[in-house]
C-alpha positions as CSV (number, residue, x, y, z in Angstrom):
1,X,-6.5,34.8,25.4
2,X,-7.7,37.9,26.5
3,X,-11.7,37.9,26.4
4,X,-12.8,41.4,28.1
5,X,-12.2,44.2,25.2
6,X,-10.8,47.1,26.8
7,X,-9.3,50.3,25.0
8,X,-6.7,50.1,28.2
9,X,-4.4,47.6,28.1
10,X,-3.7,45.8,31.4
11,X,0.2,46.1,30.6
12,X,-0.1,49.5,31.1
13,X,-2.2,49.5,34.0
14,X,0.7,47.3,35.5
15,X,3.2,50.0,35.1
16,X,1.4,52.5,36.8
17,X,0.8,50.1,39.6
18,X,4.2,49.1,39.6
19,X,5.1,52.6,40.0
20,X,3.3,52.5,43.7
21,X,5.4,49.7,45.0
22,X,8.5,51.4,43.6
23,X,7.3,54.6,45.2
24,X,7.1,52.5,48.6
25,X,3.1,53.6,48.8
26,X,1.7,49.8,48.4
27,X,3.9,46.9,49.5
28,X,2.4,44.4,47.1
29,X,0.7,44.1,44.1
30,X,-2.0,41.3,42.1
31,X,-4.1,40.3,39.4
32,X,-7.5,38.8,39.5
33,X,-8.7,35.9,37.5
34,X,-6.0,36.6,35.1
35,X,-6.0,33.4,32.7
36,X,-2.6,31.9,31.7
37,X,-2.2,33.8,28.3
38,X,-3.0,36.9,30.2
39,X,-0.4,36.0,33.0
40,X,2.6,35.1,30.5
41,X,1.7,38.3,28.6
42,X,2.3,40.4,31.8
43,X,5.4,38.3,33.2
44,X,7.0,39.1,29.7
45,X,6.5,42.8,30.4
46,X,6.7,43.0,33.9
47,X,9.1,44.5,36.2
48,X,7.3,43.8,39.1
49,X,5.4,40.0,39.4
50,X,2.5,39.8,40.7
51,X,2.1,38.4,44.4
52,X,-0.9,36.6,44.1
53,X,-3.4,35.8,41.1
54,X,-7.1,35.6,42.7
55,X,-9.2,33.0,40.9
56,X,-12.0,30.4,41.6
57,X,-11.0,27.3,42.4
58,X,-13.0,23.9,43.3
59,X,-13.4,20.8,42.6
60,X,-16.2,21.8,39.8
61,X,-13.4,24.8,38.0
62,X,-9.9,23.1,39.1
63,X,-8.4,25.5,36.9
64,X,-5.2,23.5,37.0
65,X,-3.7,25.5,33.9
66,X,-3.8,29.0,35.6
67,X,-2.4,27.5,38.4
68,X,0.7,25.9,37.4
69,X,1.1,28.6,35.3
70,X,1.3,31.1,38.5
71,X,3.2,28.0,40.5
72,X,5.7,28.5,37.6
73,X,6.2,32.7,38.0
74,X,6.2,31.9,42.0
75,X,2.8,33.3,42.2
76,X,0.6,32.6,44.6
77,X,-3.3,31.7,44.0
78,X,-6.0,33.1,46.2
79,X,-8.8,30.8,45.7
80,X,-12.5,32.5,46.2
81,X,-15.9,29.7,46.1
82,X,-13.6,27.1,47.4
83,X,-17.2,25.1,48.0
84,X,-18.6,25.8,44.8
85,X,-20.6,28.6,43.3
86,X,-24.4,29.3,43.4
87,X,-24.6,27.8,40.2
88,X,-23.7,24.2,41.2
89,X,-24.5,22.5,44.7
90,X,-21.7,23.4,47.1
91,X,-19.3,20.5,48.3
């Protein structure tokens, strides 16, 4: 589900980024830690996929949802604190 209340909806934040790759000024375009409701919701209105979904992943937060989730659209993950975070001991 979506947890961060905004009065902008990303959907439409999408379009206008998907404008840019269609206007050949960006070659790519991505989320960040998008959730799997979140990623389904865009896919469904999507022209454009994204080309990578940026999220934590370790062996604390797996996070194995999201990811098959993206492995399913063809996305690729970007993994940041691939050793942990500062809130558990790293690996």
């Amino acid at each position: 589900r979506d947890f961060v209340p905004s009065e902008v909806d990303y959907v439409t934040t999408w379009a206008s980024l998907e404008k840019l790759v269609k206007s050949e000024k960006v070659h790519s375009i991505g989320v960040s830690n998008f959730n799997s409701f979140q990623i389904n919701r865009l896919v469904n209105h999507a022209d454009i996929l994204p080309s990578t979904n940026q999220i934590e992943v370790n062996p604390y937060l797996t996070n194995n949802d999201v990811i098959e989730t993206c492995r399913k659209f063809n996305i690729t993950i970007t993994a940041y604190s691939p050793l942990g975070n500062p809130s558990k001991p790293t690996v």
